[in-house]
N, C-alpha and C positions, 0 to 999 in steps of 0.2 A: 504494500500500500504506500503511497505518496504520503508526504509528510504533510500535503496540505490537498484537503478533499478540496474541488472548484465544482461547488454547487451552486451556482447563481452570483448575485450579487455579490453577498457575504463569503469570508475566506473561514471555512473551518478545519483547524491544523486539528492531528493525532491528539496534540497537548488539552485543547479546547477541552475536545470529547471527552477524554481521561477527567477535565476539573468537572463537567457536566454529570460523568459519573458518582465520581467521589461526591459532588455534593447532595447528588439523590441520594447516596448511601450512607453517609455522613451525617445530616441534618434530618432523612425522614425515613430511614433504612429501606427506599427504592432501588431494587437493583437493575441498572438497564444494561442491556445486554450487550456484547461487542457485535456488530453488525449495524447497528441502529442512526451508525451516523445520519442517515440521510432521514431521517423521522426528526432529529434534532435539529437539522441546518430548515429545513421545512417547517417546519411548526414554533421553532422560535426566530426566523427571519423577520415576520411581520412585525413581530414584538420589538427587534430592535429599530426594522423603521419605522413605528409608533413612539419609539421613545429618543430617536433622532441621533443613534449612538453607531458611534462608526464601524463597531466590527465585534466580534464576540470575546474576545477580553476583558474589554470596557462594558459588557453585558455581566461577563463573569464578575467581575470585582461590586457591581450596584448589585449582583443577590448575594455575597460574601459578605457585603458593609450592609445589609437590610435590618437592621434591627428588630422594626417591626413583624417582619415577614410575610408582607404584602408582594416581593417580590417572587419569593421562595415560592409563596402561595400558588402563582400563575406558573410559575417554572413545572413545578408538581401537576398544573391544570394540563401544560402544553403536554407533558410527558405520559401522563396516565386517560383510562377512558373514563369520565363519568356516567357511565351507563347505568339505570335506574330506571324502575318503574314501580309503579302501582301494584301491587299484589303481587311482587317476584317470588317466585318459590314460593305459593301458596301454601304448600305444607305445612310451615312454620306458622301461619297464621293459624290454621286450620288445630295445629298443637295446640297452639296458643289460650284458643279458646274453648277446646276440646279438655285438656288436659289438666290447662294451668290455671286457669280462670276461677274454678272453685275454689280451689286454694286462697288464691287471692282473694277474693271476697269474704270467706272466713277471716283471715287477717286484717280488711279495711281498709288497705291500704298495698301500692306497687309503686313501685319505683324501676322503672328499665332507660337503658341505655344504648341509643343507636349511634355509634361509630362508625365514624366515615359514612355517614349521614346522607352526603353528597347534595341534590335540591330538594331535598324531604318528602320525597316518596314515602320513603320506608317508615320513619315515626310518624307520619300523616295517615299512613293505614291502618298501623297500630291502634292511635288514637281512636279512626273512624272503629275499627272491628270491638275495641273496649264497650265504644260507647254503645255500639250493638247488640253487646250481647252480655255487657255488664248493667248493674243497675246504678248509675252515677249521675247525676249526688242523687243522694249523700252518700250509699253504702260503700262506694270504694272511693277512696281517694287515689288519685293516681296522677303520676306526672312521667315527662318522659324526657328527660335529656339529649340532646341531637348534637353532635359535634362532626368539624369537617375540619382540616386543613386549611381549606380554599374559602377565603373570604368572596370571592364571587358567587358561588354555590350557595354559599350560606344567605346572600341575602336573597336570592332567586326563595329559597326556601321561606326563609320569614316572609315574602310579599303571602306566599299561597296560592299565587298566582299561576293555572296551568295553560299552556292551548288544549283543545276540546281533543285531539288526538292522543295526549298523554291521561285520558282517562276509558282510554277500550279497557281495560282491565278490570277496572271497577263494576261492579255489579252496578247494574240501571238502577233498583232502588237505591244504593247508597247514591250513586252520583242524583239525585233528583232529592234526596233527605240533605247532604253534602254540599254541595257546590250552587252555585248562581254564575249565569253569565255575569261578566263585566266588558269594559272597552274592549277593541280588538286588540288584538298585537301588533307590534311592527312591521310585519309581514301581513295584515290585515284580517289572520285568520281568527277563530273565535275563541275567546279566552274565558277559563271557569276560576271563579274562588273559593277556595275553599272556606265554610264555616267558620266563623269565627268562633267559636264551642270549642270544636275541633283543635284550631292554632293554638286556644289557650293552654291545652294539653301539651303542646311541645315549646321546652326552650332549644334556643341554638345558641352555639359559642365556638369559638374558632382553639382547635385543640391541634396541634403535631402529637400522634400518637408516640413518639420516641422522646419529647419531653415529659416535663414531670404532671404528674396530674391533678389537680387542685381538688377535684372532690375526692371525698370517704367512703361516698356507700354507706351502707350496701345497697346493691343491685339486686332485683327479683331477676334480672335477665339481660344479657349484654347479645345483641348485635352487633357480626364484627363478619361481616357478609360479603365475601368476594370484592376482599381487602389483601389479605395473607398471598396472593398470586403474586403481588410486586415484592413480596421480601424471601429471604432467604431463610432455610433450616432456624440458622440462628437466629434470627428477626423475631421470626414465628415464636421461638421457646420462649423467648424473653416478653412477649404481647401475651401467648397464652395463659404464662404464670402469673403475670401482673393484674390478669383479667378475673383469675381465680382470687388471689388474694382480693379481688373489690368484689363479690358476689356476696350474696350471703348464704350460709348451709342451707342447701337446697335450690340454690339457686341454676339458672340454667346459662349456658353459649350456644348461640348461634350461629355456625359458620355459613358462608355458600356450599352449595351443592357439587361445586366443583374444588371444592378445596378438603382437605383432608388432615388429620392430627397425625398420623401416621410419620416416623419417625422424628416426632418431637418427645422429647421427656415431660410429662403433664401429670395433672393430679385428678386429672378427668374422669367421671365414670361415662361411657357411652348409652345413650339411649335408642338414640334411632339418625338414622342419615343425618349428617351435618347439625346434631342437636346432643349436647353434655351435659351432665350433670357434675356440680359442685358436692 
């Protein structure tokens, strides 16, 4: 390979890609893979001529000097898919309120955690399937934490704001209990909001899963859902354990369907596909 890939405008050297790695692995334990140059020089070209910067250096050094990590944020955005929907792996929902839900209303109260959140699908349906099929208020008090990374994501998620295609998933009753038109989108197609009932049930906050984490728990149930694909072996042990210490006895993880505990060291009991027990 040449020392300096000539992808377009922008020059991306061997060196660049090596710091673009290091820094996904470094600050959010993303590992991107060797081959991918051209995924990098593509999806953050725009980026640097939106921010009028002359080459990928001077890219690298403004998300190294980010304090806040606003920058880090969209680097993570440009690198990874935010793929999400309404009802994904319905099974877990299906668990949810099959299995766990009694429980929970004996106790009065849940407390669950959606990680890597992404634009709030996923605690958005939570919330909806609770209030479905729980009796709230009063009998269960229930709240649900939603954290991302990605400050863009996150606020896409707080408006609650969907277009009318990102709800085929949803059952027609809910969507018709749920949602109201509002203005169109920017693209003029038609745009649902969600409940505000609903939104109150979820906060969002902006979390790097590989820093420290401000709440205690416990958790009745962490979602952490076709997240574990961008890290490595060791990524994973050190999320899964950290995951278990914030549950509480009895408590449940949630992984994707395609993702797997299988050679990590864990304190898990297994229940059923992509679902543990504390």
């Amino acid at each position: 390979m040449s020392d300096t890939l000539q992808l377009g405008t922008y020059e991306l050297t061997e060196a660049h890609f090596e710091r673009v790695r290091d820094l996904l692995y470094r600050l959010c334990g993303i590992v991107l893979r060797p081959g991918k140059e051209g995924l990098v020089k593509a999806r953050l070209s725009k980026r640097l001529r939106a921010l009028g910067l002359p080459g990928f250096a001077d890219y690298l050094a403004l998300v190294e000097g980010d304090s806040g990590g606003e920058e880090l944020s969209f680097l993570v955005d440009s690198m990874t898919t935010n793929k999400t929907s309404f009802f994904r792996e319905g099974a877990h929902f299906v668990f949810v309120t099959e299995c766990l839900l009694p429980c929970w209303e004996r106790q009065g109260r849940v407390r669950l955690w959606s990680a890597a959140c992404s634009s709030g699908e996923e605690p958005y349906t939570l919330a909806m399937v609770l209030r479905e099929h729980a009796r709230i208020p009063p009998r269960l008090d229930v709240r649900i934490l939603a954290t991302d990374i990605s400050t863009r994501v996150l606020e896409q998620a707080r408006r609650g704001q969907y277009s009318a295609d990102k709800l085929q998933d949803v059952p027609a009753a809910l969507r018709v209990r749920h949602f109201r038109p509002v203005d169109a989108s920017e693209d003029g197609g038609p745009m649902m909001e969600l409940d505000p009932e609903v939104r109150r049930m979820v906060g969002f906050a902006r979390l790097n899963l590989m820093d420290a984490w401000p709440m205690k728990g416990p958790f009745d149930a962490i979602f952490c859902r076709n997240v574990m694909i961008y890290f490595d072996k060791q990524v994973q042990g050190k999320l899964i354990n950290r995951f278990h210490d914030l549950l509480a006895p009895g408590g449940h993880l949630f992984i994707g369907h395609s993702e797997s505990l299988t050679g990590i060291v864990h304190r898990f009991r297994y229940v059923q596909p992509a679902v543990y027990l504390r």
